[in-house]
One Martini backbone bead per residue (centre of mass of N, CA, C, O) as a GRO file, in nm:
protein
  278
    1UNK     BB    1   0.745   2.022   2.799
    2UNK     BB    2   0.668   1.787   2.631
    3UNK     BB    3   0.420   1.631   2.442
    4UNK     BB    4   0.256   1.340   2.398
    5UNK     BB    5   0.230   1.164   2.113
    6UNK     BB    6   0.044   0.944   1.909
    7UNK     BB    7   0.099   0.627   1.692
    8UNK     BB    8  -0.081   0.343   1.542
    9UNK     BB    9  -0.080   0.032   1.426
   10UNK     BB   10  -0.378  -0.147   1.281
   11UNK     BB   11  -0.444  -0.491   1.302
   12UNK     BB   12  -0.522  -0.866   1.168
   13UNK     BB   13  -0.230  -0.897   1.156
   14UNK     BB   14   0.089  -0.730   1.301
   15UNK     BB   15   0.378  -0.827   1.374
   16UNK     BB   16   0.466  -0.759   1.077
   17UNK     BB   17   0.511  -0.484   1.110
   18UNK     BB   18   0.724  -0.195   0.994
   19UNK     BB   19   0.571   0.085   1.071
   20UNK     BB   20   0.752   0.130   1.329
   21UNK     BB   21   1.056   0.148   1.203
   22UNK     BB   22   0.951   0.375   0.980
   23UNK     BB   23   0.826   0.635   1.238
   24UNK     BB   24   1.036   0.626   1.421
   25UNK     BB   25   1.269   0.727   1.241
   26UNK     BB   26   1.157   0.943   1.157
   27UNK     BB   27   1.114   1.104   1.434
   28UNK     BB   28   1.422   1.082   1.471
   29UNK     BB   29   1.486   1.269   1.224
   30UNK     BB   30   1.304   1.527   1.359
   31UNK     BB   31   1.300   1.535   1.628
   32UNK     BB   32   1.047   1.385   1.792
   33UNK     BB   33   1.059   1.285   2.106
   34UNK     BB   34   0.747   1.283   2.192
   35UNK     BB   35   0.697   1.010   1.980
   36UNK     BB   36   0.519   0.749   1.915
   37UNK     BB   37   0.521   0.393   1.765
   38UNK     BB   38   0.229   0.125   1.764
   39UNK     BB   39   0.092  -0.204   1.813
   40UNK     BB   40  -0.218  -0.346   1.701
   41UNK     BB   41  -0.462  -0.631   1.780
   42UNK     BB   42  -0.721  -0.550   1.530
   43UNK     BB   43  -1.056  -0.657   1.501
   44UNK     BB   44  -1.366  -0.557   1.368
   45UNK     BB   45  -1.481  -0.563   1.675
   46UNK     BB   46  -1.261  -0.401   1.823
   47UNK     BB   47  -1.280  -0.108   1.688
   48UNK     BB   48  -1.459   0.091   1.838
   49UNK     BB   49  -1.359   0.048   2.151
   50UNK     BB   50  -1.032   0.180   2.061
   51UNK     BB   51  -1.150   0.465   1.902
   52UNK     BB   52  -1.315   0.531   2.176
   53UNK     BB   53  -1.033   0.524   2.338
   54UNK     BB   54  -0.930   0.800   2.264
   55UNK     BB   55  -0.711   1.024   2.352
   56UNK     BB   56  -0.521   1.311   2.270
   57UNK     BB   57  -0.240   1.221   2.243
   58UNK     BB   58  -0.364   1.149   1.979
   59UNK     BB   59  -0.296   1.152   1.609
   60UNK     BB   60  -0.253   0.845   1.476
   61UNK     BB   61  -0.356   0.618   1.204
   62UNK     BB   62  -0.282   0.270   1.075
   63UNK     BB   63  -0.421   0.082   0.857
   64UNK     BB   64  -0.510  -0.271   0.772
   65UNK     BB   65  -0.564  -0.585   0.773
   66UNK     BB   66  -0.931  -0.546   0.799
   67UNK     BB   67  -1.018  -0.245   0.804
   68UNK     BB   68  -1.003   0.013   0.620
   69UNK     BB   69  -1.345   0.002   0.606
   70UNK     BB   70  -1.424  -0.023   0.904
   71UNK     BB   71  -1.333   0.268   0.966
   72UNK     BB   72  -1.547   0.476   0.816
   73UNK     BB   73  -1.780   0.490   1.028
   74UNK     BB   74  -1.589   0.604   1.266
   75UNK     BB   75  -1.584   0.907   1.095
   76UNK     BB   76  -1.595   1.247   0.976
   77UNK     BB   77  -1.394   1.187   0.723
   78UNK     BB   78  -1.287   1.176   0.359
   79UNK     BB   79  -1.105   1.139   0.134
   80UNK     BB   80  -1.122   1.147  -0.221
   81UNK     BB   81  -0.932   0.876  -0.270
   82UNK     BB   82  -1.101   0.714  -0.027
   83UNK     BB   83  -1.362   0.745  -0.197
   84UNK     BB   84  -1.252   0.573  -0.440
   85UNK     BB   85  -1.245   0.293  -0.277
   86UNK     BB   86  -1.343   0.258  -0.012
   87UNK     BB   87  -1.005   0.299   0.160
   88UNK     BB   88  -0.825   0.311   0.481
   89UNK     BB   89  -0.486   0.413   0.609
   90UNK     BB   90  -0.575   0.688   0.754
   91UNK     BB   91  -0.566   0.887   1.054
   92UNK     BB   92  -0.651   1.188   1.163
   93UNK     BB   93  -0.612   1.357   1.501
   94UNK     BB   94  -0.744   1.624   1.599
   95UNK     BB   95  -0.776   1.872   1.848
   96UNK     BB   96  -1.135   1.883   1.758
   97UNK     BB   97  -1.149   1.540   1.773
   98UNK     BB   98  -1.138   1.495   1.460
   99UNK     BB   99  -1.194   1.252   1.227
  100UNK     BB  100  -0.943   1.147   0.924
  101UNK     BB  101  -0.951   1.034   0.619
  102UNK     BB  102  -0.722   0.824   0.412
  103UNK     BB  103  -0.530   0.765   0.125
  104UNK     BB  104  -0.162   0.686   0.085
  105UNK     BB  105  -0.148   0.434  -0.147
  106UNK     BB  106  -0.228   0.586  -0.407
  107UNK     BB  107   0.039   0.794  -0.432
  108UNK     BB  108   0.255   0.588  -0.318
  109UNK     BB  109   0.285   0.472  -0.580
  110UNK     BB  110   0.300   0.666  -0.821
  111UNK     BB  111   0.632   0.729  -0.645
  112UNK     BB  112   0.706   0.466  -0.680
  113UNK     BB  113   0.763   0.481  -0.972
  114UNK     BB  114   0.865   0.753  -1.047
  115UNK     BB  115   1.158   0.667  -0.907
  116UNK     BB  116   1.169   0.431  -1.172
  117UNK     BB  117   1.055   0.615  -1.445
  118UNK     BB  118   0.723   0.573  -1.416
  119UNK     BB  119   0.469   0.781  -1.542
  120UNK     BB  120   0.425   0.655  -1.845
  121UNK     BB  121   0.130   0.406  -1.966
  122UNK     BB  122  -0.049   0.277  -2.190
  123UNK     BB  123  -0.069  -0.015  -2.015
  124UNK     BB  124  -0.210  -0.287  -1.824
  125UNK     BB  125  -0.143  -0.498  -1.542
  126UNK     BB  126  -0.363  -0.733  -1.290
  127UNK     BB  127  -0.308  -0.917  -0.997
  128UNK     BB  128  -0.585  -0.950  -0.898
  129UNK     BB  129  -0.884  -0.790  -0.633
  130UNK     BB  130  -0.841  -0.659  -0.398
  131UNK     BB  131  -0.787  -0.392  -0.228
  132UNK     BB  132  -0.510  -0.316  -0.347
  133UNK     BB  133  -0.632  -0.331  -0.650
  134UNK     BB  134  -0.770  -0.054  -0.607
  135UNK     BB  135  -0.572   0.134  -0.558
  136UNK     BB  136  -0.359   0.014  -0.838
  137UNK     BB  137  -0.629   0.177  -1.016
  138UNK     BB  138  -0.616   0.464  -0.875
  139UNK     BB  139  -0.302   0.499  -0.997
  140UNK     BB  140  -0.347   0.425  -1.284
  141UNK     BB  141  -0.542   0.671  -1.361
  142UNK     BB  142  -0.242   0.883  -1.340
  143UNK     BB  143  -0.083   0.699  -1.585
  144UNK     BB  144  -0.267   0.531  -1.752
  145UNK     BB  145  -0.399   0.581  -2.103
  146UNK     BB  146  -0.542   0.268  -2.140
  147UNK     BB  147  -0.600  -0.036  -2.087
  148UNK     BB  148  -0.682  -0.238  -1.804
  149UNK     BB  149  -0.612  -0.588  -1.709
  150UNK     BB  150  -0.770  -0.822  -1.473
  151UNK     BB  151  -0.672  -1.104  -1.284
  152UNK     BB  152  -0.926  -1.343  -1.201
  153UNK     BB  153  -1.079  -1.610  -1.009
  154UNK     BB  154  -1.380  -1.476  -1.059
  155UNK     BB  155  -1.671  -1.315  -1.162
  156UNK     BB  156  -1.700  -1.111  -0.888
  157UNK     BB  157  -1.439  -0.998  -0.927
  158UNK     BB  158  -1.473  -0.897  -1.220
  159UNK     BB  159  -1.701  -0.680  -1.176
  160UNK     BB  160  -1.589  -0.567  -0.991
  161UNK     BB  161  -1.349  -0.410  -1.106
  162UNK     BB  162  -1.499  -0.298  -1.340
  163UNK     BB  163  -1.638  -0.107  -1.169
  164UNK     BB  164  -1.403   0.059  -1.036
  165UNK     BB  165  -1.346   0.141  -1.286
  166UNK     BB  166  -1.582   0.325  -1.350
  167UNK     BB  167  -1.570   0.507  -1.120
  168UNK     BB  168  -1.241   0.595  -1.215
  169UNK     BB  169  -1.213   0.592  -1.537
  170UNK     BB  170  -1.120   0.321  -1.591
  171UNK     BB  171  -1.015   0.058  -1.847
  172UNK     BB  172  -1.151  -0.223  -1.799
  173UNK     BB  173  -1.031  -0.540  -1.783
  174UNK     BB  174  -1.090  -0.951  -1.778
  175UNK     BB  175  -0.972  -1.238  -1.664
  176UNK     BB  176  -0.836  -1.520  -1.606
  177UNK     BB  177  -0.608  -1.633  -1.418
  178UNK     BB  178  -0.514  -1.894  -1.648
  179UNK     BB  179  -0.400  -1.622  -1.829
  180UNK     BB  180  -0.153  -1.478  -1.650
  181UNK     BB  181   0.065  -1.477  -1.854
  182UNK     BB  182  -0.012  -1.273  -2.061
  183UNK     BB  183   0.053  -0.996  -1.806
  184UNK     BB  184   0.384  -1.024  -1.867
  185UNK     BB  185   0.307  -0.802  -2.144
  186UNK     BB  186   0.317  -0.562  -2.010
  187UNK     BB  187   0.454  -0.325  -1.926
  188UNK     BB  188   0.283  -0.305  -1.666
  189UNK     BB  189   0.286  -0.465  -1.318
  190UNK     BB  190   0.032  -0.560  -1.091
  191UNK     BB  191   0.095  -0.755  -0.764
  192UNK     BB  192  -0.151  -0.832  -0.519
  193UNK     BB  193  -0.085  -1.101  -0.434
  194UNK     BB  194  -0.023  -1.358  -0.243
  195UNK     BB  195   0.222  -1.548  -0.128
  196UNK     BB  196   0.299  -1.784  -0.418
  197UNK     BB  197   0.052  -1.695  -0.641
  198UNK     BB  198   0.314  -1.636  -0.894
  199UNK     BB  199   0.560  -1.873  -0.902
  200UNK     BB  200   0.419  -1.976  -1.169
  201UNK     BB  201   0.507  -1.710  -1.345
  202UNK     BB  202   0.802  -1.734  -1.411
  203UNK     BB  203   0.856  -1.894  -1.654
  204UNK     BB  204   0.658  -1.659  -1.810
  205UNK     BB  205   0.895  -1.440  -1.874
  206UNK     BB  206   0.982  -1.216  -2.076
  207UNK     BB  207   1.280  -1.125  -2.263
  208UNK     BB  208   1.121  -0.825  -2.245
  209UNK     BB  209   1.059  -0.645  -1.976
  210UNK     BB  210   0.894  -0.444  -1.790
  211UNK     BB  211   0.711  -0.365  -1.507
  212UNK     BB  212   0.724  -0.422  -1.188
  213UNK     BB  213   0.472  -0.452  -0.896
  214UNK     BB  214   0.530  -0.561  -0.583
  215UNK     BB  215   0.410  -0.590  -0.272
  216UNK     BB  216   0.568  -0.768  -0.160
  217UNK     BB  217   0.796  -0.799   0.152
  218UNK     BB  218   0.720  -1.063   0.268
  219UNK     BB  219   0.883  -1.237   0.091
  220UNK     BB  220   1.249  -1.121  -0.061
  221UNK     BB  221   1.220  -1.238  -0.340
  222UNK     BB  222   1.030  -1.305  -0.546
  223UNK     BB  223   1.049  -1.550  -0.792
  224UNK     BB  224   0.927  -1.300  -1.036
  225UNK     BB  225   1.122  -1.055  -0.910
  226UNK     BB  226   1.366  -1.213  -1.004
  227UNK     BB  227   1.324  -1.293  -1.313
  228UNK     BB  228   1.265  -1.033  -1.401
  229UNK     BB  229   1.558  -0.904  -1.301
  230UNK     BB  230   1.735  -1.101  -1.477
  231UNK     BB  231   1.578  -1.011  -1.774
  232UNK     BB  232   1.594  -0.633  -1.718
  233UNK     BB  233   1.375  -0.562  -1.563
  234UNK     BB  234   1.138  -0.347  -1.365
  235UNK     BB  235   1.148  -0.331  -1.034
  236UNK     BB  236   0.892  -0.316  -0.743
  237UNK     BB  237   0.835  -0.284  -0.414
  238UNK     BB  238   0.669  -0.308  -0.123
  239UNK     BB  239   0.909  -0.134   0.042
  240UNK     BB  240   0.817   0.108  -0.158
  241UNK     BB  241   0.510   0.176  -0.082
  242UNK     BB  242   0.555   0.160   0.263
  243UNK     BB  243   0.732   0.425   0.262
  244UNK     BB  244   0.591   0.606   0.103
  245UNK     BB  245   0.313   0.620   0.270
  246UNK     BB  246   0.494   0.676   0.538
  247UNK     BB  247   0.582   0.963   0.443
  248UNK     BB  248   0.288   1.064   0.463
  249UNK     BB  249   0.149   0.960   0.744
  250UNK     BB  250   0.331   1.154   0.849
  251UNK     BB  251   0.301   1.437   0.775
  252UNK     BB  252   0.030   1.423   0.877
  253UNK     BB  253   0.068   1.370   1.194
  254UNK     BB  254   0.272   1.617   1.223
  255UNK     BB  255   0.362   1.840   1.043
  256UNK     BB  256   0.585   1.742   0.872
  257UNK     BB  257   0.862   1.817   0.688
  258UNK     BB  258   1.005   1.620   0.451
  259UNK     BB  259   1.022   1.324   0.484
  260UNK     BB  260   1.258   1.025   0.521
  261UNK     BB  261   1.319   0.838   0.281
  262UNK     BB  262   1.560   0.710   0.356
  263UNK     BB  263   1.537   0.648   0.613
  264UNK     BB  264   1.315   0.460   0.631
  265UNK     BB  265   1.431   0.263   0.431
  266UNK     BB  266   1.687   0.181   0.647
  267UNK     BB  267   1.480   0.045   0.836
  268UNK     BB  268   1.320  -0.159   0.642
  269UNK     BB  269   1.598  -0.317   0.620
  270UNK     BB  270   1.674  -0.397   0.819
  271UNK     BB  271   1.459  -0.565   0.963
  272UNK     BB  272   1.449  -0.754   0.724
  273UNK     BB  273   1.728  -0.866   0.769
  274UNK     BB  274   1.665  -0.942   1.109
  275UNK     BB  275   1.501  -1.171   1.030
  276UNK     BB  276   1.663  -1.371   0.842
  277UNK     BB  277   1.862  -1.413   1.084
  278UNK     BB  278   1.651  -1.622   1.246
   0.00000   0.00000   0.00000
């Protein structure tokens, strides 16, 4: 008889999570009958308390927001990736106890990018500043050759950006946000933003735009990411970070793999469409 193994997305909210139609479609694809993947409202009080109660039959954690931080003094170990941004998105739980912390989100991007054929570009603007905004900085350091400019709403902001480039090695600049149209001419553009703050910017969305990378997947396609691709340009979606990172902690938690990725995607894209018929 199988051992039940468990995995489940932690944040709040979380309700609007995709991640179990993702890792459970994984799970029914690998063939893995006796693994679960649940959701859980746990915010920054609770979460010790949660990760504390945590008993052998648990693989995996996924963090989302406001976690991602919150969760690293609770850990045995953090990958490089996840140190270098200071945000854990992924938690393994060995069989020897040790919990350890990784960041999908970096690598997960990426992958998504080079899968729309975007390898390398001289330059790039990011959109927001926010803990996703580190991530797409540490992903930009491994694509992008010149320098990346960083539009932001305060002082505090921009300040952060620059540290973040100065860990990471990458030449940050940065604008005010008022300035944000600008950010529309660079090849490569990162939009870290919540829902509705890019919708300005789409009327000034260039005759011969080169690629987007909009993070949000719900709702979906953005004013932004709608114009943009009119225009001729290349779109990605949050819905593209969100399987390429989930088919990384899959593999990571379960042992198995290589990760189903077209299966993921066609999880996540039902699951979204029977919401839109809500």
């Amino acid at each position: 008889m199988s051992t039940l193994r468990r995995a489940a997305v932690l944040g709040s909210p979380i309700a609007h999570s995709l991640s179990p139609d993702l890792h459970r479609a994984a799970y029914a694809a690998l063939g893995l009958d006796s693994w679960s993947y649940e959701r859980f409202d746990v915010d920054e009080a609770a979460l010790p308390g949660f990760v504390g109660g945590l008993d052998s039959s648990w693989a995996g954690l996924s963090l989302t927001m406001p976690l991602k931080r919150a969760i690293i003094p609770l850990l045995d170990g953090i990958s490089d990736a996840a140190a270098s941004v200071g945000a854990v998105n992924t938690v393994v739980l060995g069989e020897d106890g040790r919990r350890i912390g990784d960041n999908t989100d970096i690598p997960g991007m990426v992958a998504a990018l080079r899968e729309r054929g975007v390898e390398k570009v001289e330059s790039a603007a990011i959109l927001g500043a926010g803990a996703t905004a580190s991530s797409a900085l540490a992903a930009l350091s491994q694509i992008c050759t010149g320098p990346v400019t960083a539009y932001v709403r305060s002082a505090a902001r921009a300040d952060e950006m620059r540290g973040w480039g100065e860990r990471l090695g990458v030449d940050v600049r940065t604008e005010d946000w008022s300035a944000a149209d600008r950010a529309l001419h660079a090849p490569l553009v990162v939009a870290t933003t919540p829902a509705g703050s890019t919708d300005t910017l789409s009327g000034a969305v260039p005759d011969a735009p080169g690629t987007l990378f909009d993070v949000l997947y719900e709702p979906w396609p953005t004013e932004l990411a709608s114009r943009w691709a009119a225009a001729g340009g290349t779109v990605v979606g949050g819905l593209d970070l969100l399987v390429h990172q989930a088919v990384l902690q899959v593999e990571q938690m379960t042992g198995h793999g290589p990760g189903p990725l077209a299966v993921m995607r066609a999880a996540g894209e039902r699951a979204l469409a029977a919401r839109e018929r809500r």
